[in-house]
Every structure is written in structure tokens, then in C-alpha cells.
C-alpha positions as CSV (number, residue, x, y, z in Angstrom):
1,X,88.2,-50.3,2.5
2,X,86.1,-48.5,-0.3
3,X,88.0,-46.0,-1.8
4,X,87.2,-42.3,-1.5
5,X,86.3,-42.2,-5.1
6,X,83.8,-44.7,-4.4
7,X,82.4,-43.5,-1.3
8,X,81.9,-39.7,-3.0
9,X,80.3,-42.0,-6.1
10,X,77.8,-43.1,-3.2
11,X,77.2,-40.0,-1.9
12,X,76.2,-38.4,-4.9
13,X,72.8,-37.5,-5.7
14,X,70.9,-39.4,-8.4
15,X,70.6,-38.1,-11.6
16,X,67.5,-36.9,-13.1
17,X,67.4,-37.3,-16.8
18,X,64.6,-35.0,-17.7
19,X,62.6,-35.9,-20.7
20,X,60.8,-33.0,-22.7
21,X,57.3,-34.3,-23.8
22,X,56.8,-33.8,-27.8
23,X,54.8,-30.8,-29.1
24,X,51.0,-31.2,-29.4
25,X,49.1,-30.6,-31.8
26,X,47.4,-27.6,-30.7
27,X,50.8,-26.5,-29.7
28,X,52.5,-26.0,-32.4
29,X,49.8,-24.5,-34.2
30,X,50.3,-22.0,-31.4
31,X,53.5,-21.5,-32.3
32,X,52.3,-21.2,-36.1
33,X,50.1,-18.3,-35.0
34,X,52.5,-16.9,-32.8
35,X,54.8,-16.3,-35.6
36,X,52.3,-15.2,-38.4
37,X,51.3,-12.2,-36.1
38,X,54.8,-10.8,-35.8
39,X,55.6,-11.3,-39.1
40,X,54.6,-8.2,-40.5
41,X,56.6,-6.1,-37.8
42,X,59.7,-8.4,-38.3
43,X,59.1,-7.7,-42.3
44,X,58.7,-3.8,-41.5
45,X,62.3,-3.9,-38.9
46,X,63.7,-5.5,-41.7
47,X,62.9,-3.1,-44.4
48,X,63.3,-0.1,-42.4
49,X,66.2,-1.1,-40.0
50,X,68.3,-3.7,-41.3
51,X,68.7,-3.8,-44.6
52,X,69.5,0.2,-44.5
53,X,71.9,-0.6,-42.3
54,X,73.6,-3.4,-44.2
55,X,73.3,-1.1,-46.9
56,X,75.4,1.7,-45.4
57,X,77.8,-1.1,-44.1
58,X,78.2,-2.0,-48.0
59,X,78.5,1.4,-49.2
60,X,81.0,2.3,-46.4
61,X,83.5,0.6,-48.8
62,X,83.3,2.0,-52.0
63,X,83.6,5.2,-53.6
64,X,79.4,5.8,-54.3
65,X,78.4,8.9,-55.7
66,X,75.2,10.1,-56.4
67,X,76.3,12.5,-59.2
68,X,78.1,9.2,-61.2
69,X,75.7,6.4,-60.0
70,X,77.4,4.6,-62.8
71,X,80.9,4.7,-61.9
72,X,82.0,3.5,-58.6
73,X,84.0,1.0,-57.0
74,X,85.2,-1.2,-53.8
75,X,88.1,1.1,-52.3
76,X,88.1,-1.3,-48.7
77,X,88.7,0.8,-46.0
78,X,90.0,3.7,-47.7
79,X,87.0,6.0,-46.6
80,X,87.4,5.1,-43.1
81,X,91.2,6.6,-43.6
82,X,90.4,9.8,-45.0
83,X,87.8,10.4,-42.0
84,X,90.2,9.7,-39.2
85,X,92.4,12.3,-41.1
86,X,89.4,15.0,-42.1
87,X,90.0,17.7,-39.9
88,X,86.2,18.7,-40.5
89,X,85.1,15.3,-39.1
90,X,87.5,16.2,-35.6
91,X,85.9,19.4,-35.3
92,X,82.4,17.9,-35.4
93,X,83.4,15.0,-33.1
94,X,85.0,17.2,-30.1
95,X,81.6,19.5,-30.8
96,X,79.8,16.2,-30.5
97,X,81.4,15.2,-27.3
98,X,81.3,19.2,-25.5
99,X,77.2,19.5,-26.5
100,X,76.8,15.6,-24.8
101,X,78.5,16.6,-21.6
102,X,77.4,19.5,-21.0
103,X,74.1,19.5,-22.1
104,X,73.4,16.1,-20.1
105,X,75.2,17.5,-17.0
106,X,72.7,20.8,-17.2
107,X,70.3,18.4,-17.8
108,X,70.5,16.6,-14.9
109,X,71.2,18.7,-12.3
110,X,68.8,21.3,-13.3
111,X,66.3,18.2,-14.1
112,X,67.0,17.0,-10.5
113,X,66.5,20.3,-8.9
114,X,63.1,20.8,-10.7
115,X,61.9,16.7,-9.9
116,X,62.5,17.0,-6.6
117,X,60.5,20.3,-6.6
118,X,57.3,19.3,-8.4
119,X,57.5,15.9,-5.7
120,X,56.9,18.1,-2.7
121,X,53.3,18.6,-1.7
122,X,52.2,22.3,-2.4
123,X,49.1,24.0,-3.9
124,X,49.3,23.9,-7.6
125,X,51.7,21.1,-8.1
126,X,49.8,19.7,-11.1
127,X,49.5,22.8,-13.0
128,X,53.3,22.9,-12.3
129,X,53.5,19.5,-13.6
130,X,51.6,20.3,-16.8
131,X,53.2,23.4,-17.2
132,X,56.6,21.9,-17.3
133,X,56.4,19.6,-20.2
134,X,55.1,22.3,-22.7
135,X,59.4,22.9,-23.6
136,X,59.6,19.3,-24.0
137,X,56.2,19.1,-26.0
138,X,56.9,21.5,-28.8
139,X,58.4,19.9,-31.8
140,X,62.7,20.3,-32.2
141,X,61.8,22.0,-35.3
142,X,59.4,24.4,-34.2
143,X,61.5,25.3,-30.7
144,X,64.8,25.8,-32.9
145,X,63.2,28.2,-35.1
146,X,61.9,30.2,-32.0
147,X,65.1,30.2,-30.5
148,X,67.1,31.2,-33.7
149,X,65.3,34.0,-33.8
150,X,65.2,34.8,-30.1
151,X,69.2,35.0,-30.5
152,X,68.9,37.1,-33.7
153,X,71.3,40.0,-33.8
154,X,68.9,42.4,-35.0
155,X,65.3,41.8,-34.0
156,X,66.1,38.4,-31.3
157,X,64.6,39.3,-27.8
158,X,67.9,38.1,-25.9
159,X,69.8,40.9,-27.2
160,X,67.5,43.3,-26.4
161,X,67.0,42.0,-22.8
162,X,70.9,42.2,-22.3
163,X,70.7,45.9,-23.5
164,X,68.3,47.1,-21.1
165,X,69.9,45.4,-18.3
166,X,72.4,47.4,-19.3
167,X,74.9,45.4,-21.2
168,X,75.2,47.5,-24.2
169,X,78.4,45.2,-25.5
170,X,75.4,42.6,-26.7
171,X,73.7,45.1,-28.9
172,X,73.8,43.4,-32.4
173,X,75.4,40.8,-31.2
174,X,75.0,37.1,-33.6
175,X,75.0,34.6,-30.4
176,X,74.3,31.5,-32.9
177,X,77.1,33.2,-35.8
178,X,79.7,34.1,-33.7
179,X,82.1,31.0,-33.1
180,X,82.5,31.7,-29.5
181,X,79.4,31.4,-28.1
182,X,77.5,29.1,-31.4
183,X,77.7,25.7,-29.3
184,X,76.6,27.5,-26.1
185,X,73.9,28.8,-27.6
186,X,72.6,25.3,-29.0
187,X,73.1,23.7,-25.6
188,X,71.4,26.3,-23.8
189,X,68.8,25.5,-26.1
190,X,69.1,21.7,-25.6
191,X,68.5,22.1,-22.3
192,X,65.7,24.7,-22.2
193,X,64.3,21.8,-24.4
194,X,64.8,18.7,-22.8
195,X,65.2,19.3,-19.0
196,X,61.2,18.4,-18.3
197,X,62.0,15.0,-19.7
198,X,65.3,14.7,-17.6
199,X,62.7,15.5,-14.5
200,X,60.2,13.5,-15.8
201,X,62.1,10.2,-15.8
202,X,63.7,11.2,-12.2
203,X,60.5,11.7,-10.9
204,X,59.0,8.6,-11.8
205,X,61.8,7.6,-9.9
206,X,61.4,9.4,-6.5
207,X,57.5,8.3,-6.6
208,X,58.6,4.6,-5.9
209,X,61.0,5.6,-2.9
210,X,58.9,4.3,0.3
211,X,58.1,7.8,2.4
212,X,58.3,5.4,5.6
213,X,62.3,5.8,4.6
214,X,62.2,9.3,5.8
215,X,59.7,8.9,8.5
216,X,62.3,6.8,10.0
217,X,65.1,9.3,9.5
218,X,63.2,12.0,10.3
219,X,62.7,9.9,13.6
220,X,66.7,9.4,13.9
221,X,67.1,12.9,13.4
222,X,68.6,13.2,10.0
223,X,68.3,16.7,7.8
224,X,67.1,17.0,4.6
225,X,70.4,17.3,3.3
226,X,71.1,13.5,4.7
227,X,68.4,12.3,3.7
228,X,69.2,13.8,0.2
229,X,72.5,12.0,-0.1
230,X,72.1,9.0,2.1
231,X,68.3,7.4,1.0
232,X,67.7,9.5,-2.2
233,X,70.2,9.3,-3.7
234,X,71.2,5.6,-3.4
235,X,67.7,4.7,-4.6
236,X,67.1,6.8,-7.3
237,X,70.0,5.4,-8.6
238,X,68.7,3.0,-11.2
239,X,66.1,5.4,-13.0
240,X,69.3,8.4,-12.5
241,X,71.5,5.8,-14.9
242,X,68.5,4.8,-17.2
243,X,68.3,8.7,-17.9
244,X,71.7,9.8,-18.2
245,X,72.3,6.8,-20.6
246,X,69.2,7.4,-22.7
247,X,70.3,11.1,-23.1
248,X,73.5,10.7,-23.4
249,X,72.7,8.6,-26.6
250,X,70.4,10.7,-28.2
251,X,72.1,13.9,-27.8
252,X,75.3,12.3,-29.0
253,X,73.2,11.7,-32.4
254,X,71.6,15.4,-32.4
255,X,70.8,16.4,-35.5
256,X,67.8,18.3,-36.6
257,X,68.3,21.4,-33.3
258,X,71.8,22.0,-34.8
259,X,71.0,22.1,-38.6
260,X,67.6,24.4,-38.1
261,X,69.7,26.7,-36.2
262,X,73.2,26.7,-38.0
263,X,73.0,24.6,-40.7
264,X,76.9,23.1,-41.8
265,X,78.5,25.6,-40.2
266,X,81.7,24.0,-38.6
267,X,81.5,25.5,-35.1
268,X,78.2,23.7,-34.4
269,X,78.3,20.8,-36.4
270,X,77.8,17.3,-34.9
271,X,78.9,14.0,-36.4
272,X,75.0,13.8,-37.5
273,X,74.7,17.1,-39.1
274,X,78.3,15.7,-40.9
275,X,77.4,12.9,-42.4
276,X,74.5,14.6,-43.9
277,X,76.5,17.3,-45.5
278,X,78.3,14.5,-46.7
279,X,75.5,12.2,-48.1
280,X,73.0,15.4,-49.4
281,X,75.0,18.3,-49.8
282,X,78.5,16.7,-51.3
283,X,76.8,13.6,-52.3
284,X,79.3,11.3,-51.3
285,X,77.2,8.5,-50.6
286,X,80.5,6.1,-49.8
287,X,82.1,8.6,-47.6
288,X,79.2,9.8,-45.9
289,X,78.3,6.2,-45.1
290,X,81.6,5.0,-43.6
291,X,80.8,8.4,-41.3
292,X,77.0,6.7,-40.5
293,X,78.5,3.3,-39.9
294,X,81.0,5.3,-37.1
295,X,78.1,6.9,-35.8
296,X,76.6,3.2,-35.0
297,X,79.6,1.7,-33.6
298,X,79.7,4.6,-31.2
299,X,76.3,4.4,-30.3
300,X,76.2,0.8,-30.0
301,X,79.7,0.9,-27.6
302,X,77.0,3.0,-25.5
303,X,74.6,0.7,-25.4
304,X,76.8,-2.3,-24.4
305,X,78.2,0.4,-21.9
306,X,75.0,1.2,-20.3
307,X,74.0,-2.7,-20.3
308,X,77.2,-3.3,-18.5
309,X,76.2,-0.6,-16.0
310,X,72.7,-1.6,-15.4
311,X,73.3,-5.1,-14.6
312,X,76.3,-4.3,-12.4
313,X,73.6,-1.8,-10.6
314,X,71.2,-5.0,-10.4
315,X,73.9,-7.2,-9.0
């Protein structure tokens, strides 16, 4: 009696040895091409992404000054030390983390309220459409300055709004100076800012919803409010994630709204706007690297996060 080794050896399919036919020719002079057309964009990544970036990674380790180019040296990870213990660098971390959380939470609901909005069918909707993305249009720069003076103590329209509404206690008040309300300010700002693009990407993804969905529960009786959280919802899921990751990175790395409208000062600043004051102001090209090189590491753990998340959704 064949053993069952045997028999399973029977069993088994054949094996197919697959054999890759050599290049041609003409085909690796496709390939030639292929790579003398990207060349010049993998030269230009490479000179403006890259090596910068290997270049901070270098510097992260010594003690590089601008002011005494000539006298530096390798300290390993000493800078990297003194930023865990810089009490500057906290501050500007847990400012960091309240402006990302709040302003993508505002963000998103308010983005949600208004995407859902301009999706409805009613006369005007793409005047209302256009309309909305002027905020988002107008360059950080130029919106910051409008607001900073806006929330000027003496001549900002907010203040005077609050006064005749009858809240004399904001007359003269320095919303963007005074510690308490600095950060709120900026996010309010933030979100005035970037909402239309928070609608914009949730609306792209309510146009691919099928209507026949809510024919069907419209047919089965269901409200607006269950068709809210039980079809839109679930599908709108993946271009929901794909937004709050995207701006959840790039308001973790704001910069230029927070300097234009309160430059170093410590109850705004955000790891960006401290690592500049380190590399510009104090010239501490070493330091303020090892703070640019944490900066990366954190934004990269969010991009391996957000990978993670959108292949789990795929699954």
C-alpha cells in the first residue's frame, strides 16, 4: 500500500516553472527613455528634499552656529537632551497638540455641516459653492494680517462689535496679546481659513454616494437623521479619514498663521514657529535642527498612522 506521502505527492498539482523571456531591444531602450525623462525631477527631489534633509539629520548632532561657522563640533545626541528638557520646547509642543485638535475638530464638524449643505439641491447653490472657497483662496499671509488687525485692541473691528452688543468688558481688549485667549484667537482663525477645504474634500465625498441608497430608505421609511448615521456616514468614511489625516498633518506643522500674527511669543508658538526662532533668530543651527528632525519623526509616525488606517478601512 502507497504511503500517504506518496499518494499526496500524486495528488499534487504540477509545477509550472515560469520562464521570463529576455528584454528586447526596443525594450530596454524603453526603459532608457523612461528613466531619462524622470531624471530631472528625481535630480530636483534630491536637491530640494533629500539632501536638506540629510543635512538637518547631520547637523542635529553637533553644536553648528551660524555666528562661529568655524567652530563647531559632533556633541551626539546632546541636543536632542536639552530639547526634551527645554521647557520652551513643552510649551510649544502642548500648543502644537491643543491648535491640532481643536482646530481639526471645528474643522470638521463645521466642514460637515456646510458640505452637506451646499449638496442639497436649492437655487443658488453654485454661487454658494464659489462663494465658499474665497477664505480658503486668500493667501495665509494676507488672511493673518487681516485678522490681526481685526483683533486689534484699539482700531480691530471685533472689539468694537462686542462693545455695541453691549459687552463693554472687551473695550481695548488685545485678544491675540493676552495669554488667555492668544491660541483661541489663532484657531478661530484656522478655522475661518480652512473650513471650505474641510467641505470641499467631504463633498467630493458625498457626490459618489449612490442617491438610489436613500431612495430605498426613504422607501423603508427611514428619517433623515438615519439616513445620516446609517448610509452617510459609513460611506463617506474613507474621504472623512483622508481629510482629517491630511489636516491633522498640516496644522500640526503650522507655521506662517502663528508667526504673522504673534511672532515668538510663547503662548502661540508651535514646534514650527520654534525651531525657526531657533535656526534664525538664535542661530543655533545644531539645536534648531535636532528640533526639525523631531518635527519629521512626528510627522512621519502620522503618516505610517494614517497608512495603517486607510488600508485597515480598505480591508
Amino acid at each position: 500500500m502507497a504511503s500517504g506521502d506518496g499518494m499526496m505527492d500524486r495528488m499534487a498539482p504540477p509545477r509550472v516553472t515560469r520562464f521570463t523571456a529576455p528584454p528586447t531591444r526596443a525594450g530596454r531602450d524603453q526603459e532608457r527613455l523612461g528613466w531619462m525623462l524622470i531624471l530631472p525631477t528625481i535630480l530636483v527631489v534630491i536637491g530640494i528634499a533629500i539632501y536638506p534633509l540629510l543635512e538637518s539629520f547631520r547637523l542635529s548632532f553637533t553644536n553648528y552656529r551660524s555666528s562661529r561657522p568655524d567652530r563647531w563640533s559632533y556633541i551626539g545626541i546632546e541636543n536632542y537632551k536639552d530639547i526634551l528638557g527645554d521647557s520652551t520646547f513643552h510649551t510649544s509642543l502642548w500648543n502644537t497638540i491643543v491648535f491640532t485638535a481643536s482646530s481639526v475638530a471645528l474643522e470638521t464638524v463645521l466642514g460637515m455641516i456646510v458640505a452637506l449643505t451646499i449638496h442639497s439641491n436649492f437655487k443658488g447653490r453654485g454661487a454658494v459653492r464659489t462663494s465658499m472657497l474665497v477664505p480658503w483662496a486668500i493667501p495665509t499671509v494676507v488672511s493673518s494680517l487681516l485678522w490681526s488687525w481685526m483683533f486689534h485692541d484699539n482700531f480691530g473691528i471685533i472689539n468694537n462689535l462686542l462693545v455695541d452688543l453691549g459687552f463693554t468688558r472687551f473695550h481695548m481688549f488685545n485678544w491675540v496679546g493676552d495669554p488667555s485667549t492668544a491660541l483661541f484667537s489663532v484657531v478661530m482663525v484656522d478655522v475661518w481659513k480652512t473650513t471650505p477645504f474641510m467641505a470641499l474634500l467631504l463633498l467630493a465625498g458625498l457626490q459618489v454616494i449612490p442617491e438610489d441608497v436613500y431612495e430605498s430608505s426613504r422607501v423603508d421609511g427611514a428619517t433623515k437623521w438615519q439616513q445620516f448615521w446609517q448610509i452617510t456616514m459609513p460611506l463617506l468614511k474613507p474621504a472623512l479619514l483622508v481629510a482629517l489625516i491630511f489636516r491633522t498633518m498640516a496644522s500640526f506643522r503650522v507655521f506662517d498663521m502663528i508667526f504673522v500674527m504673534n511672532g515668538y511669543n510663547t503662548s502661540t508658538m508651535s514646534v514650527s514657529v520654534f525651531a525657526h526662532q531657533e535656526l534664525m533668530a538664535k542661530q543655533r543651527l545644531g539645536f534648531g535642527s535636532a528640533v526639525s528632525v523631531i518635527i519629521f519623526v512626528c510627522i512621519a509616525l502620522m503618516v505610517v498612522g494614517y497608512t495603517r488606517m486607510i488600508k485597515v478601512e480598505e480591508q
